[in-house]
C-alpha atoms as one frame of an Amber mdcrd trajectory, in Angstrom:
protein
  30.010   6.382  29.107  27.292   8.202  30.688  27.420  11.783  31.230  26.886
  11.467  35.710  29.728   8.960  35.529  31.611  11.624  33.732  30.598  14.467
  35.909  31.733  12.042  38.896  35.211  11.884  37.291  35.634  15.737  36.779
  34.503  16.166  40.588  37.302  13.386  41.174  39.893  15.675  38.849  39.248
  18.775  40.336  39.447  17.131  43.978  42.886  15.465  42.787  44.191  18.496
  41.130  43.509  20.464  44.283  45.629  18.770  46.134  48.287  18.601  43.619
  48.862  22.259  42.330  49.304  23.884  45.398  52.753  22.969  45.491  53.621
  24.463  42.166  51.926  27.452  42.998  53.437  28.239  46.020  57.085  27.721
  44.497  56.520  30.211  41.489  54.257  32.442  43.688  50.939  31.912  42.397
  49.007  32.792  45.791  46.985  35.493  46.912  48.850  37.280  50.281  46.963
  39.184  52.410  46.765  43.210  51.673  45.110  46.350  53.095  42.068  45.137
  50.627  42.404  41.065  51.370  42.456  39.598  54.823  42.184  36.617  54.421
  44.567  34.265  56.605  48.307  33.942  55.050  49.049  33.179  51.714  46.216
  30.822  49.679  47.212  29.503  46.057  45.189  30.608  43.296  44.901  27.057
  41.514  40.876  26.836  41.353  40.661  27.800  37.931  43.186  25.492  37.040
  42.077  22.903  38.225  38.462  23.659  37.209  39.529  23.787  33.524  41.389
  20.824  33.991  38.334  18.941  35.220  36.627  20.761  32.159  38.819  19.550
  29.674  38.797  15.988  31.403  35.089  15.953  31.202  34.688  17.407  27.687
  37.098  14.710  26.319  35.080  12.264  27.021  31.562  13.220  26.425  31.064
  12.360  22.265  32.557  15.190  19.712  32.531  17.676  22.392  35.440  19.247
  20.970  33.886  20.022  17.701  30.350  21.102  19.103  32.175  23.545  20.990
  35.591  25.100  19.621  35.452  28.043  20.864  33.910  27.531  24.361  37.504
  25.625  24.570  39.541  27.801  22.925  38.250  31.046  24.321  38.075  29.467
  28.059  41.895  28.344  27.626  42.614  32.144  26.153  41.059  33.519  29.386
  42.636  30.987  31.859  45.847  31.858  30.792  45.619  35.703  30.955  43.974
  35.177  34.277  46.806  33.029  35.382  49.153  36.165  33.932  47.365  38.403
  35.980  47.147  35.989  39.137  51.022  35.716  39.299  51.704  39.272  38.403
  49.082  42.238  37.973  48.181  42.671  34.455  47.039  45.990  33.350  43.604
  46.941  31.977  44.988  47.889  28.272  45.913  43.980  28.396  43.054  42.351
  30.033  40.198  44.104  28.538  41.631  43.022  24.926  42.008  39.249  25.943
  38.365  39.170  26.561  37.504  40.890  23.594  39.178  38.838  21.520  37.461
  35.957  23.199  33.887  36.941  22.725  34.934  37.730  18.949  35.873  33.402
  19.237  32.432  32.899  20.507  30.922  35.179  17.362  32.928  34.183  14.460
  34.227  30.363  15.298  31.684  29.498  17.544  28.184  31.249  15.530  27.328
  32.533  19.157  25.653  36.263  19.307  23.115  38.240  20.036  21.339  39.080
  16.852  18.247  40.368  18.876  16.955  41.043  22.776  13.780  39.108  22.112
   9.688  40.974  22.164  10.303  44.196  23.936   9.443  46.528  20.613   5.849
  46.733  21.566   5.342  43.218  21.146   7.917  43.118  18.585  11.427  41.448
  18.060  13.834  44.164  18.956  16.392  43.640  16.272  20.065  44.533  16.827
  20.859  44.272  13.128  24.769  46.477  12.532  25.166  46.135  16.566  24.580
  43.028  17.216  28.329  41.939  17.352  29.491  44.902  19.230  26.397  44.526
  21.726  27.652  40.861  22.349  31.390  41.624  22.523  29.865  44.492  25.524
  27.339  41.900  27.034  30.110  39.327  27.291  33.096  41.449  28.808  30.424
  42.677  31.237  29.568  39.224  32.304  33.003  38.307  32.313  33.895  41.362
  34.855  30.855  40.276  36.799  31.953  37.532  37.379  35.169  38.217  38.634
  33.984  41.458  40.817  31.909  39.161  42.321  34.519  36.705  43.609  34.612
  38.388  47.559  34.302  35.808  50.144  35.028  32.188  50.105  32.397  29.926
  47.595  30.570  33.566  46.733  31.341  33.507  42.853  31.340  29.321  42.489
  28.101  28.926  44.244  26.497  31.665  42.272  28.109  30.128  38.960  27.176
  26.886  40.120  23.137  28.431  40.432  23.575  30.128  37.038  24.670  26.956
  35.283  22.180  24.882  36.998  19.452  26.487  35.544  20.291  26.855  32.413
  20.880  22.885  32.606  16.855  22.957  33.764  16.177  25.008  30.792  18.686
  22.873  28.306  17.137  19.735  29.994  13.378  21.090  29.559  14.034  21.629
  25.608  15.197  18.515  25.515  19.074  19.738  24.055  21.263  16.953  25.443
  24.688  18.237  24.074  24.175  21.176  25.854  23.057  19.705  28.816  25.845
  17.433  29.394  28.146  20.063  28.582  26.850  22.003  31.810  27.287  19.223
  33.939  30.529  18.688  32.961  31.193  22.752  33.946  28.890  22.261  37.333
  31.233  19.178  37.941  34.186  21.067  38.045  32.675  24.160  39.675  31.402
  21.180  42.543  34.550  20.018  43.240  36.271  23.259  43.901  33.815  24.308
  46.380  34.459  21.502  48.476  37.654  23.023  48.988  36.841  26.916  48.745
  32.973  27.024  50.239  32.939  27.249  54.206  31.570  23.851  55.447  32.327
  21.899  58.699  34.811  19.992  57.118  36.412  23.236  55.486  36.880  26.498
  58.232  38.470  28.395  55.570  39.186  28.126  51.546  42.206  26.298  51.197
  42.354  27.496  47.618  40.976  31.081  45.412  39.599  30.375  41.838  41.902
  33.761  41.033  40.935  35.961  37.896  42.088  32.871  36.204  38.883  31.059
  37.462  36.356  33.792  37.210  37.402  34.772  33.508  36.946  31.180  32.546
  33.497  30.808  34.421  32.120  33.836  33.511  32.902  32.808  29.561  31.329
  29.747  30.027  28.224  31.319  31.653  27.655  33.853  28.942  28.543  31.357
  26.096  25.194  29.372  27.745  23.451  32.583  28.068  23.303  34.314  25.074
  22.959  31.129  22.580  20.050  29.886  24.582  18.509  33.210  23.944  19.076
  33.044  20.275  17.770  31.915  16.981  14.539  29.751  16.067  15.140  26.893
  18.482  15.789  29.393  21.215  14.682  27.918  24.346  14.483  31.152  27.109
  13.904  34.746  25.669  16.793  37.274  26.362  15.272  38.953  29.585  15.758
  35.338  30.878  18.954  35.754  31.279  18.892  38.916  33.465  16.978  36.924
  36.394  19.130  33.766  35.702  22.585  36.120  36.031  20.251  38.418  38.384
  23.251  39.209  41.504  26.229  39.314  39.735  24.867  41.539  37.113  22.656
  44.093  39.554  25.556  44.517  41.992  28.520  44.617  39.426  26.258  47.404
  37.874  24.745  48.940  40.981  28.666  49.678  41.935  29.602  51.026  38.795
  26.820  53.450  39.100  28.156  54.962  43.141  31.460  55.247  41.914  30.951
  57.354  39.158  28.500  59.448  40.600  31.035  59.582  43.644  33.741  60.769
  40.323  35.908  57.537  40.482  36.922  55.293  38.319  34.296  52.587  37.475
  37.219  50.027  37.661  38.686  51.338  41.387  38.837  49.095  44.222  36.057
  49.284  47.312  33.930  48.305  49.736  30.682  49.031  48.604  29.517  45.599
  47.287  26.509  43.917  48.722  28.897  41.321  50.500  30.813  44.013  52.443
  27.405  45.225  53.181  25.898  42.691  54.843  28.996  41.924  56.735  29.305
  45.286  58.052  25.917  44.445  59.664  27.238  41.512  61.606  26.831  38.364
  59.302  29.341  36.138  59.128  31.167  35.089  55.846  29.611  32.033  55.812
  25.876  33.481  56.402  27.086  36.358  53.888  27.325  33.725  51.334  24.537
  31.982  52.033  22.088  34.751  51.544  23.329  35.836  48.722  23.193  32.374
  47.382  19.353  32.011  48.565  18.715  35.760  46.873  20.622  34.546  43.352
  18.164  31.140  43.321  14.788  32.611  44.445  15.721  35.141  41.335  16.659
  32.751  39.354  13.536  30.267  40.209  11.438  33.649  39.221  12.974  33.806
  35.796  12.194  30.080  34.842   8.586  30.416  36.383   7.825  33.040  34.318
   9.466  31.467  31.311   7.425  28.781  32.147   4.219  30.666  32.835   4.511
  32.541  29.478   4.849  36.037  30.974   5.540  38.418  27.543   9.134  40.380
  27.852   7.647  43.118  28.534   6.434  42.372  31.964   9.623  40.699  33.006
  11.738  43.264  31.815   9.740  45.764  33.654  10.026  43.109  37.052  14.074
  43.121  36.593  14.110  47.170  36.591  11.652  47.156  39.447  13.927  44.416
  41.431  16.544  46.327  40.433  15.870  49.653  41.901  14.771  47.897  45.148
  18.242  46.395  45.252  19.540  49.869  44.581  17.657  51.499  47.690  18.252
  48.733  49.573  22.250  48.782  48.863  21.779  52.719  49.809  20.257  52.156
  52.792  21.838  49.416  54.553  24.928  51.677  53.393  24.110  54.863  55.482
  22.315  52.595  58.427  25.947  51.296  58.656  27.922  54.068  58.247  26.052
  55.917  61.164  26.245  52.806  63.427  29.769  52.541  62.495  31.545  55.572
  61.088  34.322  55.741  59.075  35.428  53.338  55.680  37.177  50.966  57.235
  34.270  49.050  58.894  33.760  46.128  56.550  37.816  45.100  56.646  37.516
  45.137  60.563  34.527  42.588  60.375  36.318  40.522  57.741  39.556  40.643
  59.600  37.856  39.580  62.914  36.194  36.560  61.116  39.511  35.522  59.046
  37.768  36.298  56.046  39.052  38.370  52.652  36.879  41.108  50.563
């Protein structure tokens, strides 16, 4: 069976299951109601990731020893789905979450032979060896892509359209090195991912999501995406170098870090609720969601397209990785100053929720 038929059927899943799980979720209360933080309209069901893994599992099924290649991409992915789902019906705490993913990165080192045994020629030219940290640099790397993820799940089709751009180009890549097992692996995932934006992305046939992905989703897609990222990176047959990876993940990873940074230097907890992400930015300066999302979408591929160019090109490590922390403090100052440009046009906090609220949108 070829692998586009079988992405067609996982879009066809995903579309089916959407329309089925609602139901349940409502009856056993697994739907995100609106809050002082979400204001969105009424109560939406958190079945994406559900149904996404569903798809997933549809689509891996059929696709030739699938479930052997890749044990603990399955394994790991149902581990997180189900503590997402927990925490979707009823607030998990961090002493429980933070664990689950731990123990699912250890899946992806010891069943799966996934890890980051090195961060590629930045040593003067050198490989930069990890050698004793290697697995607790790759438990770190892959929690903090896994949080990533989720923190960036803020407006409707924000974290599946920029999951959807990282796993389409490391398809390109996997495609480009000629790795078919991995390829049609990440069409399977982009499938699913697909066919839940029809039904959570603004279009003109869809005003509003009509369903969340939930932590549920982002913990699985954000497993997925650093299972991808860190093997390519990897070994003798590697096909990108590690700094590859920071332009490919470039958004999730610079914002998810660049509000880490503010809220300890403001003395908060790095895990506390706000409004300081580059969504509720650009809102508070009078985009809608929908042209919110679609920036941030153009910014994540134009990175991305950067990253495989100069993979492409040959450009050393070195010059890349020096690029990333230049684009990087640009984002910074650019986060800053959008940040006090609004707060004098508008003072107060509570700016970005009255935007959202006026456009039936959630943060």
């Amino acid at each position: 069976m070829g692998v586009f038929f079988i992405a067609l059927m996982v879009i066809v899943v995903v579309m089916c299951l959407v329309h089925v799980l609602p139901n349940m979720a409502c009856r056993i209360g697994l739907v995100d109601e609106p809050d002082c933080r979400k204001r969105h309209e009424g109560c939406v069901p958190l079945v994406g990731g559900l149904a996404m893994f569903g798809g997933f599992a549809v689509g891996m099924s059929l696709l030739d020893d699938s479930w052997l290649r890749f044990p603990a991409l399955i394994i790991g992915g149902l581990l997180l789905l189900t503590v997402g789902l927990l925490d979707d019906l009823r607030e998990m705490r961090k002493r429980v979450r933070v664990p689950a993913q731990i123990v699912a990165a250890l899946l992806l080192i010891l069943v799966g032979g996934v890890a980051l045994q090195d961060l590629g020629w930045l040593a003067y030219g050198g490989l930069l060896s990890l050698g004793v940290f290697a697995i607790p640099f790759t438990i770190f790397c892959t929690v903090g892509v896994l949080n990533a993820t989720n923190m960036s799940d803020g407006l409707d089709g924000l974290a599946g359209g920029l999951a959807l751009i990282t796993l389409a180009s490391l398809a390109f890549l996997a495609n480009q090195s000629g790795i078919t097992g991995d390829l049609d692996a990440l069409l399977v995932l982009m499938a699913a991912v697909a066919g839940f934006l029809v039904f959570n992305a603004r279009s003109p046939w869809c005003k509003k999501a009509k369903v969340f992905m939930g932590d549920a989703g982002s913990l699985f897609l954000g497993f997925v995406i650093a299972r991808f990222l860190i093997d390519f990176s990897q070994g003798d047959a590697r096909i990108m170098h590690p700094v590859i990876a920071l332009w490919i993940f470039a958004v999730p990873l610079m914002d998810t870090i660049a509000v880490i940074v503010r809220r300890m230097v403001a003395g908060k907890s790095p895990f506390s609720a706000d409004r300081k992400h580059l969504h509720h930015i650009l809102l508070t300066k009078g985009l809608s969601v929908q042209q919110t999302v679609m920036v941030i979408w153009l910014l994540a591929l134009v990175l991305a397209v950067i990253g495989i160019l100069g993979h492409s090109y040959g450009l050393t490590d070195g010059v890349m990785f020096i690029g990333f922390l230049g684009l990087f403090v640009v984002y910074m100052w650019t986060l800053s100053y959008l940040g006090k440009e609004t707060a004098r046009i508008i003072p107060g906090t509570t700016a970005a929720a009255s935007v959202v609220e006026s456009q039936g949108g959630r943060v």
